[in-house]
Residue frames as a rotation matrix with the C-alpha (Angstrom) as fourth column:
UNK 1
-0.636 0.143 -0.758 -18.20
0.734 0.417 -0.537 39.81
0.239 -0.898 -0.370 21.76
UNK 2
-0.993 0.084 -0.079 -19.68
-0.075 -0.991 -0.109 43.11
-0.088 -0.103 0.991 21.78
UNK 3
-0.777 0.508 -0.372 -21.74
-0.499 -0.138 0.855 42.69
0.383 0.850 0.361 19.18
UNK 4
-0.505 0.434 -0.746 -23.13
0.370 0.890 0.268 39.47
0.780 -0.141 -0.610 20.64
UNK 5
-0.519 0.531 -0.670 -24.16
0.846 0.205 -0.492 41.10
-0.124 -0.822 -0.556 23.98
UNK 6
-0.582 -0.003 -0.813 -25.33
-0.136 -0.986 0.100 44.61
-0.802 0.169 0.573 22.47
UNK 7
-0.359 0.298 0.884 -27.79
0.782 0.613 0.111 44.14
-0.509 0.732 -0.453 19.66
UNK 8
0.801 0.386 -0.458 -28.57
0.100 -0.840 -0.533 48.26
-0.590 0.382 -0.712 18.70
UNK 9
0.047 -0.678 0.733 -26.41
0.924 -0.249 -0.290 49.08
0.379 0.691 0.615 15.56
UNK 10
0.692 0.036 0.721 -26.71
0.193 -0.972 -0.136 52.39
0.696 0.234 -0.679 16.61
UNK 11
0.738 -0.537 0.409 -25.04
-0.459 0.045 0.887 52.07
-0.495 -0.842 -0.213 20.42
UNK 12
0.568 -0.643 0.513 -22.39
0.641 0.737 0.214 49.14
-0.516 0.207 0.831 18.49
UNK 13
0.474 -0.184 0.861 -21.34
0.660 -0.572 -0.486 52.36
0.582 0.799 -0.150 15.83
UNK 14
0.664 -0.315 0.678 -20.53
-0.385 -0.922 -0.051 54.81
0.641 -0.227 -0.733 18.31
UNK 15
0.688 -0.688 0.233 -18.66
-0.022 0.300 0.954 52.19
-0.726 -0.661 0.191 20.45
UNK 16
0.574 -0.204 0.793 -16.70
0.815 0.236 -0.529 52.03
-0.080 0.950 0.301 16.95
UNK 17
0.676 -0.024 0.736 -16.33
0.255 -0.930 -0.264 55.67
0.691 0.366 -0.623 16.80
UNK 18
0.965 -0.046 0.257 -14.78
-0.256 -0.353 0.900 55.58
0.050 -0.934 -0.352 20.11
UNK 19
0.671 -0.690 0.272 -12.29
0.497 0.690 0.526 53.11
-0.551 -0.218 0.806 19.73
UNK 20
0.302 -0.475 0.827 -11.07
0.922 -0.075 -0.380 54.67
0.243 0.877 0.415 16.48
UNK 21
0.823 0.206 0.529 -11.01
0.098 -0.970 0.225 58.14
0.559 -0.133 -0.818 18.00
UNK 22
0.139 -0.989 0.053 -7.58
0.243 -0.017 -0.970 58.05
0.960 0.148 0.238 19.75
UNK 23
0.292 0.195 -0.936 -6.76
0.785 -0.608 0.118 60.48
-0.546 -0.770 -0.331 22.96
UNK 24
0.365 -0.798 0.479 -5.04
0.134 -0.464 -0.876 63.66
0.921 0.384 -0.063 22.79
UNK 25
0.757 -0.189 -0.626 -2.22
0.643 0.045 0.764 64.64
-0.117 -0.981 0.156 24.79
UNK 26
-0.068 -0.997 0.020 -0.68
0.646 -0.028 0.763 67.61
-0.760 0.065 0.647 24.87
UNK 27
-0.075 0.500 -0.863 -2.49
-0.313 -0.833 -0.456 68.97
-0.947 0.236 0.219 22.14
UNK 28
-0.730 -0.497 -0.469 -1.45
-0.682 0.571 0.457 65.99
0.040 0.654 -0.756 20.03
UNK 29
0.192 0.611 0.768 -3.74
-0.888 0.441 -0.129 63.12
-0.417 -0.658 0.627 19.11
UNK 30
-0.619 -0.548 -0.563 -2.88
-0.747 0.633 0.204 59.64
0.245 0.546 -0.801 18.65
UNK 31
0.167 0.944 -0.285 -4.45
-0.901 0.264 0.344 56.99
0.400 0.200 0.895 17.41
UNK 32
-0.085 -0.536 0.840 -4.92
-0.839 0.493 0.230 53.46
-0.538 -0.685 -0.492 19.05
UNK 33
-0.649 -0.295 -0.701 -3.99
-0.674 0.649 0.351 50.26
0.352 0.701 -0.621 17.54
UNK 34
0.021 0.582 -0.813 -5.68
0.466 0.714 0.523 48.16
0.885 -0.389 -0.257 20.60
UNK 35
-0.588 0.255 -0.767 -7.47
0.804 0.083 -0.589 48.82
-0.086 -0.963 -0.254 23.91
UNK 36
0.509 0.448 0.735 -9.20
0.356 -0.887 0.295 51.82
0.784 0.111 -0.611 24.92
UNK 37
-0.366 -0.507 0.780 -7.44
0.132 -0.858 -0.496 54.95
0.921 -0.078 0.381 26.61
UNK 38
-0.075 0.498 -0.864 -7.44
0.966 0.251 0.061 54.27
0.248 -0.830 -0.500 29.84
UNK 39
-0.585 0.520 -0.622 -9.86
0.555 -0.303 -0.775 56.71
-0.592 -0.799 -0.111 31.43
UNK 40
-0.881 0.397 -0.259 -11.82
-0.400 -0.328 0.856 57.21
0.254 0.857 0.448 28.25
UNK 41
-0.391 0.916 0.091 -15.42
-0.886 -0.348 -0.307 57.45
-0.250 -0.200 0.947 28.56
UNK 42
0.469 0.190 -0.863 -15.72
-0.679 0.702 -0.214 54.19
0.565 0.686 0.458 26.47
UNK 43
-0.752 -0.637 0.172 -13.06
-0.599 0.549 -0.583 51.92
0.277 -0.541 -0.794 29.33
UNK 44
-0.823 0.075 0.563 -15.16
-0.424 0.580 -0.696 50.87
-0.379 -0.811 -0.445 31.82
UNK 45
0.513 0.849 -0.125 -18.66
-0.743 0.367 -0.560 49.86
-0.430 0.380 0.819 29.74
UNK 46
0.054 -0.264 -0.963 -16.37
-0.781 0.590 -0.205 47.70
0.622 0.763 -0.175 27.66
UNK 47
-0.548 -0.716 -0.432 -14.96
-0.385 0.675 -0.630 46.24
0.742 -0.179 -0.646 30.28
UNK 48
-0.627 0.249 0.738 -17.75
-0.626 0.403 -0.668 45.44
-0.463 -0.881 -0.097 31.77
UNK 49
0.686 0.717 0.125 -19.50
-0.564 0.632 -0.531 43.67
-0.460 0.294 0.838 29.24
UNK 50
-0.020 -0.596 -0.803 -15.74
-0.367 0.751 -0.549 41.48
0.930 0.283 -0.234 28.24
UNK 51
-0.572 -0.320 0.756 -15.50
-0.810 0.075 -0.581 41.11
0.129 -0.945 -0.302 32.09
UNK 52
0.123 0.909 0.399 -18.78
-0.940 0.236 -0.247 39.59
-0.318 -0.344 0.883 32.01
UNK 53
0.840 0.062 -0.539 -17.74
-0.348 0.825 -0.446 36.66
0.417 0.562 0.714 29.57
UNK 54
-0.143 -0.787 -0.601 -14.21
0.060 0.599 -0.799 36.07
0.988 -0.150 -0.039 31.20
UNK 55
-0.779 -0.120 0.615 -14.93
-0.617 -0.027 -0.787 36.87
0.111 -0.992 -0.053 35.29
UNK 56
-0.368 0.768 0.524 -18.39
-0.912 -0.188 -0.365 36.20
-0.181 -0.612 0.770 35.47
UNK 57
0.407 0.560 -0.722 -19.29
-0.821 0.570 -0.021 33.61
0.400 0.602 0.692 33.82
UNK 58
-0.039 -0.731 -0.682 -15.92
-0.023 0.683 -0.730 31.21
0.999 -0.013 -0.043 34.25
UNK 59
-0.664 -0.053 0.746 -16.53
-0.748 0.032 -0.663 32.29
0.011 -0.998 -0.061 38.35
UNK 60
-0.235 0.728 0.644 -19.90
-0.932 0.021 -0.363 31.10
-0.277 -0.685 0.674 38.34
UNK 61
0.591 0.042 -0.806 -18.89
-0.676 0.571 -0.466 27.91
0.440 0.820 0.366 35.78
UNK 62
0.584 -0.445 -0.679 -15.69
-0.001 0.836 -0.548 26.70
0.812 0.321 0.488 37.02
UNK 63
-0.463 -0.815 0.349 -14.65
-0.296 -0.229 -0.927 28.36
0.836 -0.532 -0.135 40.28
UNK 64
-0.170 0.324 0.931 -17.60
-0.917 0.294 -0.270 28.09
-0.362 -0.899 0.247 42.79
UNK 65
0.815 0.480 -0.323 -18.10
-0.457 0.877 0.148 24.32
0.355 0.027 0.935 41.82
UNK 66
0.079 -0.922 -0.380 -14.09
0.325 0.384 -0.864 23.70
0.942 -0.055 0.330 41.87
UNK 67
-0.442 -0.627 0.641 -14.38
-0.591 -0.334 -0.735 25.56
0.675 -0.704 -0.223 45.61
UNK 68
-0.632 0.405 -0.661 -14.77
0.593 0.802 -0.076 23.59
0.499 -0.440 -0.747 48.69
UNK 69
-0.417 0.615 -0.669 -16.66
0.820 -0.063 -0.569 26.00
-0.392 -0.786 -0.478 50.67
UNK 70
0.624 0.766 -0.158 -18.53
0.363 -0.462 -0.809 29.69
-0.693 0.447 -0.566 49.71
UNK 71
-0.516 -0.727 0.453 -17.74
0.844 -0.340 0.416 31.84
-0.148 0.597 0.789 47.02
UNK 72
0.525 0.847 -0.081 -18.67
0.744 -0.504 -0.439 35.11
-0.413 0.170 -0.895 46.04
UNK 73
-0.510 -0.373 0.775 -18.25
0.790 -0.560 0.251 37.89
0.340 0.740 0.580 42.82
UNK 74
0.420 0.796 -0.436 -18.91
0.781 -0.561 -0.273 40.81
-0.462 -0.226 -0.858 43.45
UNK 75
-0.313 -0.716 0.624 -18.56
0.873 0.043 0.487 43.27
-0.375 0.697 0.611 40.56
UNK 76
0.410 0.406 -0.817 -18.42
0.568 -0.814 -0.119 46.71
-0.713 -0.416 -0.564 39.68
UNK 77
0.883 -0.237 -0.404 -17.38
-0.459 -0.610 -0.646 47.83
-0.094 0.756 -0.648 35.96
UNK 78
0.321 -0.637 -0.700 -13.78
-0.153 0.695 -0.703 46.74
0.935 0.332 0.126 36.13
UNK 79
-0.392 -0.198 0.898 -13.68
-0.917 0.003 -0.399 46.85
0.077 -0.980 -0.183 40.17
UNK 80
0.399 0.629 -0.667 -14.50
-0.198 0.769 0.607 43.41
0.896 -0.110 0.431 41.70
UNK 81
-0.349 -0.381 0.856 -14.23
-0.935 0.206 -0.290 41.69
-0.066 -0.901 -0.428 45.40
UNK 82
0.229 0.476 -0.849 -14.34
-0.389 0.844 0.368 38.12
0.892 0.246 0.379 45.88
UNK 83
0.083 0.146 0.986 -15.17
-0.996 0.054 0.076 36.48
-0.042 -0.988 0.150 48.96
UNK 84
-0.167 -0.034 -0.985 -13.70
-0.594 0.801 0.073 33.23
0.787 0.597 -0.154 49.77
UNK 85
0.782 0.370 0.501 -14.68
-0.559 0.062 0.827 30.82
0.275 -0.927 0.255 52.91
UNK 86
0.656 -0.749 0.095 -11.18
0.620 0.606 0.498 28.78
-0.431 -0.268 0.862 52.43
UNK 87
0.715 -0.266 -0.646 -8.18
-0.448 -0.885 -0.131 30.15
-0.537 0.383 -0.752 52.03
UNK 88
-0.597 -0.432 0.676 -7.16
0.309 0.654 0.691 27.17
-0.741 0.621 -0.257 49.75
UNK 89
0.124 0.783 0.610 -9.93
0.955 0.072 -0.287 27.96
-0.269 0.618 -0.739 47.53
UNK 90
0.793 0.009 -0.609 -8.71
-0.104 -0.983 -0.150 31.99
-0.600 0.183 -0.779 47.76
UNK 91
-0.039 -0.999 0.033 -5.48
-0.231 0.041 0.972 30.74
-0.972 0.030 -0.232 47.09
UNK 92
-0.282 0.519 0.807 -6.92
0.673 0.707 -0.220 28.55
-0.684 0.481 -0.548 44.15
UNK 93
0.772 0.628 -0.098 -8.76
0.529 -0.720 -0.450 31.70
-0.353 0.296 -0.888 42.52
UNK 94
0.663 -0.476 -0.578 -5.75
-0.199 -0.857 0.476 33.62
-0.722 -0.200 -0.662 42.25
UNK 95
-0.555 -0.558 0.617 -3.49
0.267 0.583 0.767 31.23
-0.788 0.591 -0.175 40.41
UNK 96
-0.184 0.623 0.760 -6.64
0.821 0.523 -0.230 30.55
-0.541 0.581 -0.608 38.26
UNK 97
0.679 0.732 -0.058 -7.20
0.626 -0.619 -0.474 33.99
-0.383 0.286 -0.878 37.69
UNK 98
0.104 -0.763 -0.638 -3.83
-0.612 -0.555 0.563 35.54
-0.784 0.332 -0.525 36.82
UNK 99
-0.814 -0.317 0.487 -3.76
0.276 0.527 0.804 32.55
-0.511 0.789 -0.341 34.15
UNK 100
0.325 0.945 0.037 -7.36
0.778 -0.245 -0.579 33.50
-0.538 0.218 -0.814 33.05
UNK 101
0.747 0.045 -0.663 -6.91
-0.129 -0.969 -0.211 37.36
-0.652 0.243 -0.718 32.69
UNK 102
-0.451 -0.867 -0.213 -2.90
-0.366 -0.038 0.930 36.11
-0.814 0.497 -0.300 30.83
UNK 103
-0.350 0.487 0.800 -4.97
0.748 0.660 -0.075 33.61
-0.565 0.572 -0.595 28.41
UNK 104
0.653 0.738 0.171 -7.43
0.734 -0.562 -0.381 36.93
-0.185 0.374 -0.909 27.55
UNK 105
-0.336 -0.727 0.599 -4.80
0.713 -0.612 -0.342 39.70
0.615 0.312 0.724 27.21
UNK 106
0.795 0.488 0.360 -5.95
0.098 -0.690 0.717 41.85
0.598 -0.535 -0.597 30.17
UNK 107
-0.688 -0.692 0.219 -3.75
0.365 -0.591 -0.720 44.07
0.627 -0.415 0.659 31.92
UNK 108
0.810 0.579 0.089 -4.42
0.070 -0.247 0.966 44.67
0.582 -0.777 -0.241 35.68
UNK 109
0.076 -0.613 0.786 -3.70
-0.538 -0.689 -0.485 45.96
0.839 -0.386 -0.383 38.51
UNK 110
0.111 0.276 -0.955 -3.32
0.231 0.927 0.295 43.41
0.967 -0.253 0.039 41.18
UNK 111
-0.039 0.169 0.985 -4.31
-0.701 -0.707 0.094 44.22
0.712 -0.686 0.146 44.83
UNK 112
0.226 0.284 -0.932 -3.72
0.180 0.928 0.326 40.76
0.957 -0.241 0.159 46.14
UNK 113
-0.961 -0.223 -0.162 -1.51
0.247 -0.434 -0.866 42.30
0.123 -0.873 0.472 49.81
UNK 114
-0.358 0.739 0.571 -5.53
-0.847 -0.515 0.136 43.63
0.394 -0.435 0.810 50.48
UNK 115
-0.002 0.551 -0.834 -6.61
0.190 0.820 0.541 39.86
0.982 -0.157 -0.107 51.11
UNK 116
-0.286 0.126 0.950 -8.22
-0.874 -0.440 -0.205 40.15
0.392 -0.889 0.236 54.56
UNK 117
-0.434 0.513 -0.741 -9.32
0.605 0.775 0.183 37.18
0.668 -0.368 -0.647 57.16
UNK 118
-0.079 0.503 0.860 -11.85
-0.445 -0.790 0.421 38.02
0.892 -0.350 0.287 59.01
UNK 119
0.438 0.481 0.759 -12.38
-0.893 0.329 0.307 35.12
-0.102 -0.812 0.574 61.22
UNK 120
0.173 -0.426 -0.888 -9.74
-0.527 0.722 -0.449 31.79
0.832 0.545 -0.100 61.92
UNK 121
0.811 0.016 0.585 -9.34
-0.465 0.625 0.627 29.19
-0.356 -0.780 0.514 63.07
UNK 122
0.151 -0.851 0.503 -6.35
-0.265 0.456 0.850 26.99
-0.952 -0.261 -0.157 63.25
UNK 123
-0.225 -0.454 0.862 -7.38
0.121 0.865 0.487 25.76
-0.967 0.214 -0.140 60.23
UNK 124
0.077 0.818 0.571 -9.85
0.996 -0.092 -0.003 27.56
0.050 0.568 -0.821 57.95
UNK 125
-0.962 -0.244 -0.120 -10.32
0.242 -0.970 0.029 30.96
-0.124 -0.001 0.992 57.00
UNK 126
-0.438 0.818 0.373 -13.79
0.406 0.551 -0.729 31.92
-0.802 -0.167 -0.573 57.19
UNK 127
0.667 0.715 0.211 -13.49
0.463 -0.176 -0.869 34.72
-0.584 0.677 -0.448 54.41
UNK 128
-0.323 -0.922 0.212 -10.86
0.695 -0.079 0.715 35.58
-0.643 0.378 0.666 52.19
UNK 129
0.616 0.788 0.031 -11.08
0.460 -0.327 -0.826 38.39
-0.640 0.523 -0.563 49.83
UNK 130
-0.432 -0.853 -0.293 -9.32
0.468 -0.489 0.736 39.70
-0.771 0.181 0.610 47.45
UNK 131
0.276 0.512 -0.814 -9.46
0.177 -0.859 -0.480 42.88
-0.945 -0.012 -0.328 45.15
UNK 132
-0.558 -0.728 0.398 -8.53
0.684 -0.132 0.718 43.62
-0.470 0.672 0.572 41.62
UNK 133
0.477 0.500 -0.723 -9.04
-0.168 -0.755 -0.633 46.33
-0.863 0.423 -0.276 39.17
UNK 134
0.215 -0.602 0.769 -8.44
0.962 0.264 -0.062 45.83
-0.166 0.754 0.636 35.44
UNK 135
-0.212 -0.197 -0.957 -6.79
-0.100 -0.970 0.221 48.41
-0.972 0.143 0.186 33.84
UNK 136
0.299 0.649 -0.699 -8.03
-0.718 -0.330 -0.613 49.25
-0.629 0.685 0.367 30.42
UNK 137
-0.543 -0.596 0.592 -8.18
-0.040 0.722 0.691 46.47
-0.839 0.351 -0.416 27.75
């Protein structure tokens, strides 16, 4: 997946170098089998070009068409906010997206208790948002 969006051998090697390169802690270093070390210099660039193929895309594919009213990604490395105008359609996202992120092996941190309305009506919500942050994958 890298590879595919990254096309310098030279930049694709040192992501390489990274991965293989462990942490230390302690004065100890150990190596990783899978992910990258969260807060390693190498976290959030990955995860923002896998994000791109599982958030972005699949939002802008299969969620805002499946919603009835707006939608909106808004992304930031592994930070994101999404703005919904129903909260059937927030509600909708969430489901969709905890099966999504389970499907991909991503570990996150779920901020869903941040979901805010700004503006209702008996019946409608006019923006729904909710927050998430992956944590390193």
């Amino acid at each position: 997946m890298v590879a595919h969006r990254l096309g310098d051998p030279v930049i694709l090697r040192l992501i390489g170098k990274w991965l293989n390169a462990g942490f230390m802690a302690g004065g100890v270093v150990t190596r990783t089998e899978e992910r990258s070390p969260q807060g390693g210099p190498i976290s959030p660039i990955l995860a923002n070009i896998y994000l791109h193929f599982v958030l972005d895309l699949w939002f802008e594919k299969k969620v805002k068409p499946w919603c009835k009213g707006e939608a909106y990604l808004t992304r930031f490395a592994d930070d994101f906010v999404v703005n919904f105008q129903y909260r059937r359609d927030a509600e909708g996202f969430k489901k969709g997206l905890t099966n999504r992120f389970g499907k991909c092996s991503i570990r996150w941190i779920r901020y869903w208790n941040t979901a805010i309305v700004l503006r209702a009506t008996p019946t409608t919500a006019t923006f729904m948002s909710a927050v998430g942050k992956q944590a390193s994958g």
